[in-house]
VOGU-3710 file (C-alpha; in Angstrom, 3 decimals, decimal comma):
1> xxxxxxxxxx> 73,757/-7,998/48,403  71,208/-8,490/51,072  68,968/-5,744/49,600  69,264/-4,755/45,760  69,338/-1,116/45,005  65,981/-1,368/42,599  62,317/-3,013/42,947  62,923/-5,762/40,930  65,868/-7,085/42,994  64,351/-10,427/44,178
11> xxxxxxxxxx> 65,183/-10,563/47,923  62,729/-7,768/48,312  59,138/-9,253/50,080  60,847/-12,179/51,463  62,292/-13,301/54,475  66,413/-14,003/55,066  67,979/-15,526/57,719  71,861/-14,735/58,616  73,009/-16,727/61,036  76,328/-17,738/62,674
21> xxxxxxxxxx> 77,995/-18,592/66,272  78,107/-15,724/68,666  81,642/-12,959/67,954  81,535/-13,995/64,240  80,835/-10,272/62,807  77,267/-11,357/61,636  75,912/-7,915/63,319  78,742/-6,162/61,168  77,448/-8,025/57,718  73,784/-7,189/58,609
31> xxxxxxxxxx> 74,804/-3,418/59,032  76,544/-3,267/56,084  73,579/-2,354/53,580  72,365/0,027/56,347  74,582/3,369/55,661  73,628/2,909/51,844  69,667/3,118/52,618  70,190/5,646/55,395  72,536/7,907/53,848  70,411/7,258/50,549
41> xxxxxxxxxx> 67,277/8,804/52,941  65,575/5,593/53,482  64,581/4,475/56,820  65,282/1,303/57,831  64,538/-0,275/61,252  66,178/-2,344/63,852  64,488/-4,634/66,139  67,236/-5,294/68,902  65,718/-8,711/70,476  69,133/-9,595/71,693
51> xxxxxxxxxx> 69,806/-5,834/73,001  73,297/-6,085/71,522  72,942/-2,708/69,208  75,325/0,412/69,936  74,437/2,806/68,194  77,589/4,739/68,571  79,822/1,808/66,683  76,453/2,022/63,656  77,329/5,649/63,517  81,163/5,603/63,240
61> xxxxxxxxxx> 80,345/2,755/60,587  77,922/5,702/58,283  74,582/4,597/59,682  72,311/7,931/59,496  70,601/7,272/63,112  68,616/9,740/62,727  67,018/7,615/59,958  67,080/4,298/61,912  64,635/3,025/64,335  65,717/0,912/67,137
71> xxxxxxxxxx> 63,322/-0,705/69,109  64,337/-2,433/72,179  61,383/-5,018/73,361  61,074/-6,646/76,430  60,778/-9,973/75,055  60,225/-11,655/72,234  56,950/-11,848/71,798  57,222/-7,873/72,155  59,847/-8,270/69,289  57,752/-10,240/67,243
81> xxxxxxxxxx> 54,907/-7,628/67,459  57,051/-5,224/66,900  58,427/-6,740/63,467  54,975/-7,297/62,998  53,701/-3,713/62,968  56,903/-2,422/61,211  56,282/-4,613/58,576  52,458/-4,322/58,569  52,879/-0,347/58,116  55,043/-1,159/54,821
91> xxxxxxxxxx> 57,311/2,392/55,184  60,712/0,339/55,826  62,267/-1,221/52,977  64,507/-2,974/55,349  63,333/-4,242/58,850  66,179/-5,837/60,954  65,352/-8,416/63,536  68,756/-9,348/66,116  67,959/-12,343/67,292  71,432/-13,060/67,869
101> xxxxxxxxxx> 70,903/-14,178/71,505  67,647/-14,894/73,284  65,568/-12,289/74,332  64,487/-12,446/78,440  61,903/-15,246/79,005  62,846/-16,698/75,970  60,104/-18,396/73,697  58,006/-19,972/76,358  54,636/-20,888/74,972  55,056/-18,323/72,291
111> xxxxxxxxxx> 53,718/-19,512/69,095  56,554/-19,010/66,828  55,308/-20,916/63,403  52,317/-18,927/63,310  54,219/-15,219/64,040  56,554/-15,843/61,006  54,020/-17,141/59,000  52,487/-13,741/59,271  55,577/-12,263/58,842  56,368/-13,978/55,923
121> xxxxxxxxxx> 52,591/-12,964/54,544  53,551/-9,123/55,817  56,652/-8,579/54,086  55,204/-10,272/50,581  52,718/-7,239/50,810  54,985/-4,973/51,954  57,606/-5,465/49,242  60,309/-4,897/52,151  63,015/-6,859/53,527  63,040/-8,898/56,831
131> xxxxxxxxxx> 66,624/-9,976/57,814  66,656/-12,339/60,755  70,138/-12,176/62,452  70,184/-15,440/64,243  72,486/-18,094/65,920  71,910/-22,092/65,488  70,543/-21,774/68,860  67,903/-19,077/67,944  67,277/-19,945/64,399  63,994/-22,325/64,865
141> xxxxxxxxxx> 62,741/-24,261/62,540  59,836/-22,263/61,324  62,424/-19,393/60,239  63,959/-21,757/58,649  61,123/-22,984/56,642  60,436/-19,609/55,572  63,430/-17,828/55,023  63,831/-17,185/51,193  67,621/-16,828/51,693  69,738/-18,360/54,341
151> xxxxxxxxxx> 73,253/-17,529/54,950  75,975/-18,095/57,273  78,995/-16,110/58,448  82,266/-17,921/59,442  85,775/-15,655/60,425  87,107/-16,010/56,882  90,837/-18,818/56,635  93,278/-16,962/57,980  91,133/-14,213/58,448  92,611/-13,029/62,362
161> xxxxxxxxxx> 92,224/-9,509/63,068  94,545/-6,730/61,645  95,152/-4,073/64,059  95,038/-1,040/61,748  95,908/2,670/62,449  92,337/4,849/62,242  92,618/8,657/60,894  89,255/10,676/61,638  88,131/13,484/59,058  86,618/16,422/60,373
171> xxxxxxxxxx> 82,781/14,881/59,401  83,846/11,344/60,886  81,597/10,777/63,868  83,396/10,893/67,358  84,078/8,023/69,345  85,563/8,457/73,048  88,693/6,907/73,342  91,395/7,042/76,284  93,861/10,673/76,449  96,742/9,941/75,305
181> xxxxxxxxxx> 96,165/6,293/73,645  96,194/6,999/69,773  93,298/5,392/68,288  92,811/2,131/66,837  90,709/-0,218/65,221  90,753/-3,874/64,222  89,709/-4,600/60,144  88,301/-8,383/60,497  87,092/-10,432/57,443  84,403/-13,121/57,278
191> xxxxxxxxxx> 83,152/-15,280/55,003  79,603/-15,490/54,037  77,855/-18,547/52,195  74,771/-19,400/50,992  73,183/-22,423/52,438  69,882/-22,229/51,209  68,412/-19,852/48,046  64,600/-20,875/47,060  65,272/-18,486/43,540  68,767/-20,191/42,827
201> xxxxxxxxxx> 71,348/-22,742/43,839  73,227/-22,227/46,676  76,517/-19,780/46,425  79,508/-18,379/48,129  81,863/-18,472/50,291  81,730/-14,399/49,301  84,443/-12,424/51,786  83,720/-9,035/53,178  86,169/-6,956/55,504  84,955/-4,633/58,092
211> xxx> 86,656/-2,437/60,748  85,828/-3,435/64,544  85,428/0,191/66,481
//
C-alpha cells in the first residue's frame, strides 16, 4: 500500500518516489489508492507537472473527480509551489506530484534540493502523503535523498497485455467509443519493487493488474 487506511500507517508524513521508464503503467499504480480515498470522501490532489492526466480514464477507473484536484502548472517551479501550498494547507492526505516527463522549461536554475527539503519538512507536519511519480530522467538526486520509500514499476515477466471484453453497469462512467466497435479494454500487469525503505529492508517484486481504458 502506498497509503495505509489508519494514522499510524508509517508512509504517512513522508515523501515516496515511484518511478519507472515512460508506458510502464506507473500513472495506473499511483491511481490505484485514489478511488479508495475519494470514494471514502477524502480529497486527494494531483499535481500534473508532466500534463499527462485524463481525467476521463481516472473516472472510468472509480476516481470521485469531484473530490480530486488537478492542478496543471506551467512549469515546474509552478508545480513545486503548488505541492508546496497543498501540502502547507495540510487538508490532503494524499498529494500526487506527475513528474513523469519534464515540465516546459525544465529545471533551469530552479533550486530543486532546497524545494524538497521543504517539502519533505511540509508533509512531516502535515501528516500527509507526497508521491512523486518520476522517471530515471526526472528523479534527481535530492528526491532521492529524501524519499522515505522508493519504488519502481517494470511490465511484470510475461506480463503482455490481455485484450479483455468490458461490460458497463448502468452507474459505470461513460467513455466514448466508436458506433458500432464493441468495447474493449486491455488488463496489463506490472511489477512493483522496493528499492529503497528507510523503516525496513527493501521488498517486492509485488504484482498488480490494471485495465488500460
Amino acid at each position: 500500500e502506498i497509503l495505509g487506511p489508519h494514522e499510524a500507517d508509517p508512509s504517512r508524513g513522508r515523501i515516496s518516489d515511484l518511478t519507472a521508464q515512460g508506458s510502464s503503467g506507473k500513472t495506473a499504480v499511483a491511481l490505484r489508492k485514489v478511488p479508495e480515498l475519494t470514494g471514502a470522501g477524502q480529497p486527494v490532489a494531483w499535481v500534473d507537472a508532466s500534463r499527462n492526466f485524463y481525467p476521463p480514464s481516472a473516472a472510468a477507473g472509480g476516481v470521485v473527480l469531484e473530490r480530486l484536484l488537478w492542478v496543471r502548472p506551467v512549469d515546474l517551479a509552478d508545480a513545486l509551489k503548488a505541492a508546496d501550498i497543498l501540502m502547507r494547507g495540510q487538508a490532503f492526505p494524499l498529494v500526487v506530484f506527475d513528474w513523469g516527463a519534464e515540465p516546459p522549461g525544465g529545471a533551469g536554475s530552479l533550486d530543486i534540493g532546497t524545494a524538497v527539503a521543504r517539502l519533505n519538512g511540509l508533509c512531516a507536519l502535515s501528516r500527509g502523503v507526497l508521491l512523486f511519480v518520476t522517471t530515471p530522467r526526472t528523479a534527481r538526486d535530492p528526491l532521492r535523498y529524501y524519499a522515505t520509500l522508493r519504488m519502481e514499476v517494470r511490465r511484470a515477466r510475461g506480463g503482455e497485455s490481455e485484450r479483455i471484453q468490458a461490460t458497463e453497469s448502468a452507474t459505470a462512467p461513460r467513455r466514448l467509443r466508436l458506433v458500432g466497435v464493441p468495447l474493449q479494454e486491455r488488463r496489463s500487469r506490472v511489477a512493483v519493487q522496493v528499492i529503497k525503505n528507510k523503516l525496513g529492508p527493501p521488498s517486492g517484486p509485488i504484482e498488480v493488474a490494471f485495465d488500460e481504458r
